[in-house]
C-alpha positions in Angstrom: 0.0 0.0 0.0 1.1 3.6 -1.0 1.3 6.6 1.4 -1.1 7.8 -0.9 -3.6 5.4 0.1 -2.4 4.9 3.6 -3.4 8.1 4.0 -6.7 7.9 2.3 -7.5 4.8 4.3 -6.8 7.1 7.9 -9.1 9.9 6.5 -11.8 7.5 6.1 -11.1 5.6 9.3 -11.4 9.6 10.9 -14.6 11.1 9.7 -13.2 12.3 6.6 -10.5 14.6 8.5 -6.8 14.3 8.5 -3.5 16.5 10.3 -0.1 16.8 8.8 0.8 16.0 12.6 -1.2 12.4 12.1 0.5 11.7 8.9 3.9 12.1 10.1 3.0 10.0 13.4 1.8 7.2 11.6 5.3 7.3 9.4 3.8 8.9 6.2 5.4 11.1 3.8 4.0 14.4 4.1 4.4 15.5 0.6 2.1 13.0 0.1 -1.0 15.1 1.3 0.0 17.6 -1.6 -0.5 15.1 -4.4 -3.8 14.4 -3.1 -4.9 17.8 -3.2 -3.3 18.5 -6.5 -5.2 15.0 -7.6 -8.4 16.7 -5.5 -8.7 13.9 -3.7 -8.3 15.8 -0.3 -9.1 19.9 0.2 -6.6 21.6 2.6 -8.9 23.2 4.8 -5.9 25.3 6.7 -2.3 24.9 7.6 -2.1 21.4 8.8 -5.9 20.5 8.3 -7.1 18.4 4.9 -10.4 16.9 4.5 -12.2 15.0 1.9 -13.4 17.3 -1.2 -17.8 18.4 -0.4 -17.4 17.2 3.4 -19.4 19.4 5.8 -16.3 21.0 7.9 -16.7 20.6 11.8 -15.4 24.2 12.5 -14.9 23.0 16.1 -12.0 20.6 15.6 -11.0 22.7 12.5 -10.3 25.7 15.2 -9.0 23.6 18.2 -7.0 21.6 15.2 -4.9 25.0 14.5 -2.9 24.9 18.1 -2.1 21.8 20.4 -1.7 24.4 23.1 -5.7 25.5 22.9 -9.0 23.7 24.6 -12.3 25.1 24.8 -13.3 27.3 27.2 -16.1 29.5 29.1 -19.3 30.0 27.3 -18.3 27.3 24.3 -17.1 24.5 26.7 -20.4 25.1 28.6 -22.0 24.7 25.2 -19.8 21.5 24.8 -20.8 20.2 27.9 -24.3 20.6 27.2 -24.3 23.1 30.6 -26.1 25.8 28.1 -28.1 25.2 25.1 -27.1 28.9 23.2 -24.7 28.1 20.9 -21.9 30.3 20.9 -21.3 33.1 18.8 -17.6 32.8 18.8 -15.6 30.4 20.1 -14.0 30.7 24.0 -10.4 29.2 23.6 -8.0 29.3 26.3 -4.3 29.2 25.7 -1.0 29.1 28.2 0.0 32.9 29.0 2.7 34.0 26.5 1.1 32.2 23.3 1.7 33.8 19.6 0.0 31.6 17.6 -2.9 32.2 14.8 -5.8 31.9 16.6 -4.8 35.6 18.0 -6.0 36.9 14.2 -9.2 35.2 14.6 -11.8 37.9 14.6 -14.4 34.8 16.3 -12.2 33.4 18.4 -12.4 34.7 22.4 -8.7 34.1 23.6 -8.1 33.6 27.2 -4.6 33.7 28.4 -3.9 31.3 31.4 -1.1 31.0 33.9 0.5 27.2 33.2 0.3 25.9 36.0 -3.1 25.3 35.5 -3.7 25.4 32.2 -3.8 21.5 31.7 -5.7 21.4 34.3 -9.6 19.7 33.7 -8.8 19.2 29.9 -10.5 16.4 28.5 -11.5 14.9 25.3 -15.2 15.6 24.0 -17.5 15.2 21.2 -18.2 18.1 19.2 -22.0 18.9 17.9 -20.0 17.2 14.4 -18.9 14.1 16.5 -15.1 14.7 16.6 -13.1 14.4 19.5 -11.9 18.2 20.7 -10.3 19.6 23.7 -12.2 21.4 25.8 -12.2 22.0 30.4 -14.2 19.2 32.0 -17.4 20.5 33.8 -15.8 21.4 36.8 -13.2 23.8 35.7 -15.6 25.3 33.5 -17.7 26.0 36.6 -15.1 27.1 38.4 -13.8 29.9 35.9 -17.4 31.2 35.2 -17.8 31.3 39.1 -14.3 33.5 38.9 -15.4 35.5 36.1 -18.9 35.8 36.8 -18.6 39.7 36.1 -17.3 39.1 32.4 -20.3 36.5 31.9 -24.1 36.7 30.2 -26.4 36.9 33.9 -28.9 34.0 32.5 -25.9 32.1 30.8 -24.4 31.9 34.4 -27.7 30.8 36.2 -28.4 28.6 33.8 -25.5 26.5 34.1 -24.8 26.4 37.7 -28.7 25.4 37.4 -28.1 22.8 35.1 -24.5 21.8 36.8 -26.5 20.6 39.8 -28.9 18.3 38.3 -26.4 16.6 36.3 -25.7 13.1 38.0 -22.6 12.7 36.4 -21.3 15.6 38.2 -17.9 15.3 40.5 -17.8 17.7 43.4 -14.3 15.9 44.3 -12.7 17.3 41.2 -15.0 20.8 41.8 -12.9 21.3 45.1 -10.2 20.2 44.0 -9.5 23.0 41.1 -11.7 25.5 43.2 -8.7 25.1 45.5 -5.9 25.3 43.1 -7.6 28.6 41.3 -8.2 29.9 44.8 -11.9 30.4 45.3 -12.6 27.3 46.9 -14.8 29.6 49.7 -17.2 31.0 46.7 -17.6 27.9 45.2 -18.5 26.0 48.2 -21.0 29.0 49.0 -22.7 28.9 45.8 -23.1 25.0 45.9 -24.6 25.1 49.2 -27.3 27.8 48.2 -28.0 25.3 44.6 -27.5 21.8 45.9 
């Protein structure tokens, strides 16, 4: 089998998606990706990003795609984790403090710059609306930074998801301490699950 086809066969295993980053990891010549799109057999979609030609793009993972250093944040990681059903208007991406990458030209892209020593922390793998796996803060760190930023967020957003936080069996108030503790409002947050609980 070619790296032609290699590659075609991992595109079709993967939703119709591939990365230069996957190619290379699985061995693959990366020039390879070029004859497919000069073939039009793939589209680049952006740097690094190639699809199948007519697929319908999943503009979550095409975003998150463009940095490994990115996960979704604040009002679109509540949207992700179905903690609010308004669908963003542009997408809330956090990023390490000191990052210079492309998603700072983004006219729809929300950065948030975050100290890294807890940037990694509460980032986990979940589906996006298009079914591919993305980046994005767990529950509980999102409910811990809109508890922190509560001033910078929508009133009824906020509600809302603390609301919808509480009913949610699948919820871990272990994990809600522990990062309540780590971004230092561990009193606030114990205050405002009290008053919802």
């Amino acid at each position: 089998m070619t790296d032609l086809e290699k590659i075609l066969e991992i595109v079709k295993n993967n939703d119709g998606f591939i990365t230069t980053k996957e190619v290379v990891e699985n061995g693959l010549n990366k020039m390879a990706l070029k004859r497919l799109c000069d073939g039009e057999l793939l589209e680049r979609i952006s740097p690094g990003y190639y699809s199948l030609p007519n697929i319908v793009i999943d503009d979550y993972y095409k975003i998150i795609s463009k940095s490994k250093n990115a996960v979704f944040s604040y009002n679109t990681s509540l949207f992700l984790n179905n903690l609010s059903d308004r669908t963003p208007l542009f997408f809330d991406i956090s990023v390490p403090r000191g990052y210079s990458g492309s998603l700072q030209n983004l006219d729809f892209v929300s950065l948030h710059y975050v100290d890294k020593d807890i940037f990694e922390m509460g980032i986990e793998k979940i589906k996006s609306p298009f079914g591919m796996d993305v980046k994005c803060y767990d529950m509980e760190r999102t409910i811990c930074d809109i508890i922190k930023y509560k001033n910078h967020m929508d009133k009824e957003i906020y509600i809302k998801a603390l609301k919808s936080y509480a009913k949610r069996d699948d919820k871990n108030l272990i994990n809600l301490t522990k990062y309540s503790k780590k971004l230092k409002i561990e009193k606030e947050v114990t205050e405002i699950m009290e008053l919802i609980l």
